[in-house]
Wavefront OBJ file of the C-alpha trace (Angstrom):
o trace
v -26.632 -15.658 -20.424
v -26.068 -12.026 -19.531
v -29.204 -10.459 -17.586
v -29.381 -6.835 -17.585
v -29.621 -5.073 -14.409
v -32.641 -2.872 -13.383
v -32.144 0.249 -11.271
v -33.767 -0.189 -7.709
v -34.803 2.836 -5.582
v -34.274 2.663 -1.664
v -30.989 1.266 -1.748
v -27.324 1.964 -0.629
v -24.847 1.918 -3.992
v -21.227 1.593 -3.302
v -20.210 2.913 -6.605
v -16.145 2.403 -7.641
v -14.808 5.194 -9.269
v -12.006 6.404 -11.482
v -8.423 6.277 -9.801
v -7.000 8.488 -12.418
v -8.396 8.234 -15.879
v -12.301 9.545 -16.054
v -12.798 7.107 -19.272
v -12.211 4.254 -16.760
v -16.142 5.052 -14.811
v -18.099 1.511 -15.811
v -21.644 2.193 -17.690
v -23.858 0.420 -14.613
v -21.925 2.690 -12.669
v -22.839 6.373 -14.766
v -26.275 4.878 -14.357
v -26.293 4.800 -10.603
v -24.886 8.241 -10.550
v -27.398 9.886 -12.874
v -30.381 8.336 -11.306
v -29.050 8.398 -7.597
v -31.291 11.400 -5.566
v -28.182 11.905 -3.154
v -24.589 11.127 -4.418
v -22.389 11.259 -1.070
v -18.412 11.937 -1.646
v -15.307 12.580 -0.104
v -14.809 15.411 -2.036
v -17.705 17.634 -4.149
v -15.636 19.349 -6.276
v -13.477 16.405 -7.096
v -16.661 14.439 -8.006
v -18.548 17.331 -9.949
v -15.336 16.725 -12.261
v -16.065 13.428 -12.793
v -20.106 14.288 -13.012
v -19.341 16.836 -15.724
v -16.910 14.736 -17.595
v -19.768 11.986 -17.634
v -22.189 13.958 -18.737
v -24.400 13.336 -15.918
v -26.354 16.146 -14.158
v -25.698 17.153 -10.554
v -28.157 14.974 -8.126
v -31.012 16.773 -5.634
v -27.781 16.220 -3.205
v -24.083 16.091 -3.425
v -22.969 15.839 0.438
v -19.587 15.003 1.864
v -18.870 11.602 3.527
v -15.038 11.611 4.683
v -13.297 10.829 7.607
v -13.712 13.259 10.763
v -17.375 13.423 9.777
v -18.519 10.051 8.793
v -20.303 9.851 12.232
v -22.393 12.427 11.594
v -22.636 12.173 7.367
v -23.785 8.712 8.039
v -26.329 8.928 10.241
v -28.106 11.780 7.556
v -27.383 9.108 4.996
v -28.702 6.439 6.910
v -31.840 8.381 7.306
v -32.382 9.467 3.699
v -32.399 5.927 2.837
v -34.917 5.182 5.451
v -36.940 7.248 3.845
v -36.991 5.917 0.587
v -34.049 7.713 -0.910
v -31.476 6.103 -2.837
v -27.847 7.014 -2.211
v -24.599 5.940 -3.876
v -21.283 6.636 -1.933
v -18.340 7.285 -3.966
v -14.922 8.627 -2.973
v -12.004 10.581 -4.939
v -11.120 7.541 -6.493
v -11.670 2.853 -6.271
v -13.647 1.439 -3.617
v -15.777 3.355 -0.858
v -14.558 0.935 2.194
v -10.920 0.536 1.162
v -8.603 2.484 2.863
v -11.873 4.749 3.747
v -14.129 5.372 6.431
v -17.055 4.136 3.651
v -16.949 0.599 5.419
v -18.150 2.388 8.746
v -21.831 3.510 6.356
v -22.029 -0.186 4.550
v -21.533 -1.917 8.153
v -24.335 0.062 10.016
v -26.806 -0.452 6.904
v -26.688 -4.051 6.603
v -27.516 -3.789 10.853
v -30.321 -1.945 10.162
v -31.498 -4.327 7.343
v -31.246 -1.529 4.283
v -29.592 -3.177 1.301
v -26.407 -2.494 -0.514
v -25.304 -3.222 -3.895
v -21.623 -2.718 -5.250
v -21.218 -1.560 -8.405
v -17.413 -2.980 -9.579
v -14.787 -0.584 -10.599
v -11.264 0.684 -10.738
v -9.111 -0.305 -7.492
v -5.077 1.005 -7.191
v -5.105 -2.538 -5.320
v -5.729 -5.207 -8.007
v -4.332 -2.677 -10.717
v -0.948 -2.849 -8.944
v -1.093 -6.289 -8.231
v -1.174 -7.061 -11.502
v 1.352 -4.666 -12.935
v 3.823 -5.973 -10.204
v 4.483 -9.049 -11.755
v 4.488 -10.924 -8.458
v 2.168 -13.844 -7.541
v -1.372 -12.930 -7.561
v -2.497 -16.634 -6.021
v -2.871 -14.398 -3.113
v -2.184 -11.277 -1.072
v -3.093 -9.172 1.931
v -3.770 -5.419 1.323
v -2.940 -3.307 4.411
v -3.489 0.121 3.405
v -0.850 2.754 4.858
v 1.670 1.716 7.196
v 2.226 3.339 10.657
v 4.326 6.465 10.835
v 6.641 5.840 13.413
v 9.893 3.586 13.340
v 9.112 1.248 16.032
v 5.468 0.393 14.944
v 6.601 0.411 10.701
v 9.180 -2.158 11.554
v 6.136 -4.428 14.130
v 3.851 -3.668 10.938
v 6.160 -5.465 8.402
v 7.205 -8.146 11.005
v 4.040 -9.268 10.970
v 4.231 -10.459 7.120
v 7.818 -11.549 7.292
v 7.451 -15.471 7.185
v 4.181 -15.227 5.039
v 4.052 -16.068 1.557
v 1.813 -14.103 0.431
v 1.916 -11.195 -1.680
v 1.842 -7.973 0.371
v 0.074 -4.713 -0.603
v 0.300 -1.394 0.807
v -0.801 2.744 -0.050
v 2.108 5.232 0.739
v 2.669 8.922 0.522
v 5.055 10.393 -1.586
v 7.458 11.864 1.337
v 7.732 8.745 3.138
v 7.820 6.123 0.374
v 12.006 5.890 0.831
v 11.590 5.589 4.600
v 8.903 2.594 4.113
v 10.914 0.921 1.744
v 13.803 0.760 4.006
v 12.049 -0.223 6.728
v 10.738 -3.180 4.325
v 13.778 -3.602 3.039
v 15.694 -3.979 6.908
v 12.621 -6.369 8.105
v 12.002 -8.564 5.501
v 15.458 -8.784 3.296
v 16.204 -8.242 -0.106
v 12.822 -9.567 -1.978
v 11.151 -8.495 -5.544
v 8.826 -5.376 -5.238
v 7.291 -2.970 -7.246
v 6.095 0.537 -6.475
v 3.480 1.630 -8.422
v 3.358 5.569 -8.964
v 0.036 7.670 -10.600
v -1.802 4.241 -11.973
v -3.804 5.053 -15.348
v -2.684 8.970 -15.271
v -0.889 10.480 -17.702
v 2.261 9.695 -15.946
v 1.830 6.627 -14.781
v 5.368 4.559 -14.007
v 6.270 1.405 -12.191
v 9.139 0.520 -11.054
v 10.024 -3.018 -10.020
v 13.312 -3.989 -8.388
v 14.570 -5.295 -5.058
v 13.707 -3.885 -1.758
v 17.548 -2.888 -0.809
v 17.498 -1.046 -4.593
v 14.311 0.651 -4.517
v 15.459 2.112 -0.630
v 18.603 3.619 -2.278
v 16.628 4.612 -5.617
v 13.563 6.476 -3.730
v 15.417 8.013 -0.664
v 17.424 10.119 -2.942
v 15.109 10.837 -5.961
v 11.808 11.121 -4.376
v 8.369 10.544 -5.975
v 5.358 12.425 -6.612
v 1.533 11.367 -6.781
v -0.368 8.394 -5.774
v 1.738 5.305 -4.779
v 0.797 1.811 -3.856
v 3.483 -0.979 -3.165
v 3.802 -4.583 -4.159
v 6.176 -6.518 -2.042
v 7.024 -10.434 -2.835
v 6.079 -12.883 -0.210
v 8.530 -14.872 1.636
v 9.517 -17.426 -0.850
v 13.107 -17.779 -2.369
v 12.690 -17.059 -5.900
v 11.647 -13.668 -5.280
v 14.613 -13.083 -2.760
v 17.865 -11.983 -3.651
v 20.168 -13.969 -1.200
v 23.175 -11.097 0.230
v 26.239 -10.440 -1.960
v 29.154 -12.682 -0.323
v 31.016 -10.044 2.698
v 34.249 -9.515 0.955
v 37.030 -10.601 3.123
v 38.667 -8.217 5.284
v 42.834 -7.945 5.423
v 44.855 -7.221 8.353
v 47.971 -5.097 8.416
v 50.356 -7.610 7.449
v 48.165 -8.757 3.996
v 46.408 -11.575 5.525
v 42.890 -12.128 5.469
v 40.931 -11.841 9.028
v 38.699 -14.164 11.067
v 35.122 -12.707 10.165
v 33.929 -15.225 13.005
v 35.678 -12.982 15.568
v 35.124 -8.998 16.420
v 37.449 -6.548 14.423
v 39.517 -5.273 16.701
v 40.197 -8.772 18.069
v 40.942 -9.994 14.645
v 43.246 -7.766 14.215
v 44.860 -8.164 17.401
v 45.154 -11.662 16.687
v 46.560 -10.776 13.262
v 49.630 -8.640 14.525
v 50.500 -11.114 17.549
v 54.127 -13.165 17.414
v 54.577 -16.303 18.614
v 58.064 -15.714 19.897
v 56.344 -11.982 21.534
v 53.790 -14.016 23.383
v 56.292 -16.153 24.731
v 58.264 -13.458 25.991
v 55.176 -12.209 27.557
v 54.108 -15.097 29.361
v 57.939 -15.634 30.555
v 57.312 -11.799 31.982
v 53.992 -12.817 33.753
v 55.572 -15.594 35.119
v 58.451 -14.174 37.230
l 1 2 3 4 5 6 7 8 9 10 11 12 13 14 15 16 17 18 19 20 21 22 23 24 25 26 27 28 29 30 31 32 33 34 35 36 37 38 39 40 41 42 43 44 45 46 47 48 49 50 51 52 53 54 55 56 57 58 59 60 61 62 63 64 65 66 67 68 69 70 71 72 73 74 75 76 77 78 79 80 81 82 83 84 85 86 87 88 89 90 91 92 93 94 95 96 97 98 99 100 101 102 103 104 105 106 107 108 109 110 111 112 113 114 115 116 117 118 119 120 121 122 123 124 125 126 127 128 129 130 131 132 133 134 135 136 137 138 139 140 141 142 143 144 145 146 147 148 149 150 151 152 153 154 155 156 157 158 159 160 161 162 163 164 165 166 167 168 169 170 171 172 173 174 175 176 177 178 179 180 181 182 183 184 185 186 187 188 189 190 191 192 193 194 195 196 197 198 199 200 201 202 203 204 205 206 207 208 209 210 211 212 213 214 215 216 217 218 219 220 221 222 223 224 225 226 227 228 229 230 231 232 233 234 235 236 237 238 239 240 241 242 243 244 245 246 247 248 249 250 251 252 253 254 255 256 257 258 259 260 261 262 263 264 265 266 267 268 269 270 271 272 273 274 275 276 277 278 279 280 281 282 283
């Protein structure tokens, strides 16, 4: 049986919203913004968009809650609910708490004993997920990966023997950069990079790790990202092309067991030269 769900005042709303297309904002959730007394946001103008597209009138209070100032945003927050307020926290698009500093408001709430109710909604994360293609049976999201080499290569070492499906954000200018990095740690395994999910231009574009390197280094992307990368597992890996063999000077194939140079050494040495050499050493 499907109960229907009652509006409570005093309360902390984690509302998901939109991650591209405005039709995508749940009923229960234009509720909770309409009858909210202070809406807190990452960004007020990006959320009076969504407001005006919903038809729902600006609240008593439209504050920003981002990070640099969630210290001080939450504690204001934290004391409008204490005094009987009711606040919803939204962001610029999915889950307040994912990938945002909205964890840091829900966390210090439930110490204090205030409640907080989630109101379900778009997320990038399960969206992608599903448009990958890759097992769903489960997965770790990690947000965005470090910046620097040495750290992005720790930060992907850390899922290499798991078999889990593996999750990340990424920014547009370093998206060819991460997936080599992926690509160098883990080997050649199924991904998917999802670009602008439920926009007008929204593309995905699955392939192996070693293809998608090549593909996004030298074309670039724009918008939103989030990756899907294949756990460890060997149907999602594409084992390495066979080395082709390397010839030495005289048409014969080399000893890839041994170093280059020394292969080829080895390859333009004659028996009757060697003995003359050794006859040489000898006296």
């Amino acid at each position: 049986m499907v109960s229907l769900w009652f509006f409570e005042s005093f309360m902390l709303y984690i509302v998901a919203t939109p991650i591209g297309n405005l039709e995508d904002l749940s009923p229960r959730a234009r509720r909770v913004l309409s009858e909210a007394q202070v809406i807190a946001c990452e960004d007020t103008r990006r959320t009076r968009i969504l407001l005006t597209a919903s038809n729902i009138t600006r609240p008593p209070e439209l504050v920003s809650y981002r990070e640099g100032i969630e210290e001080r945003a939450g504690e204001r927050l934290l004391a409008d609910l204490a005094a009987g307020k009711t606040v919803a926290l939204c962001t610029d698009g999915g889950y307040p708490g994912v990938s945002d500093p909205g964890y840091r408001l829900v966390r210090e709430a439930t110490r204090r004993g205030l409640e907080v109710v989630v109101i379900p909604g778009p997320s990038a994360v399960t969206v992608a997920l599903v448009s990958s293609g890759l097992s769903t049976s489960s997965y770790t999201f990690k947000g965005y990966p470090p910046k620097k080499p040495g750290v992005l290569r720790r930060f992907f070492e850390e899922e290499r023997e798991a078999a889990h499906t593996l999750v990340i954000f990424e920014s547009p200018h370093r998206i060819g950069k991460t997936l080599a990095a992926a690509h160098a740690v883990l080997g050649d395994r199924e991904a998917a990079v999802c670009l602008e999910l439920t926009k007008k231009f929204e593309r995905v574009v699955r392939g192996f790790l070693g293809d998608l390197a090549k593909q996004f280094t030298e074309q670039g992307a724009r918008g939103e990202i989030t990756v899907v990368i294949a756990g460890n597992h060997p149907k999602f890996r594409r084992d390495m092309e066979p080395e082709e063999p390397r010839m030495g000077a005289n048409g014969r194939e080399l000893d890839s067991s041994r170093g280059d140079a020394e292969g080829e050494e080895a390859e333009s040495e004659d028996p009757e030269e060697l003995n003359d050499a050794e006859a040489d050493s000898e006296s």
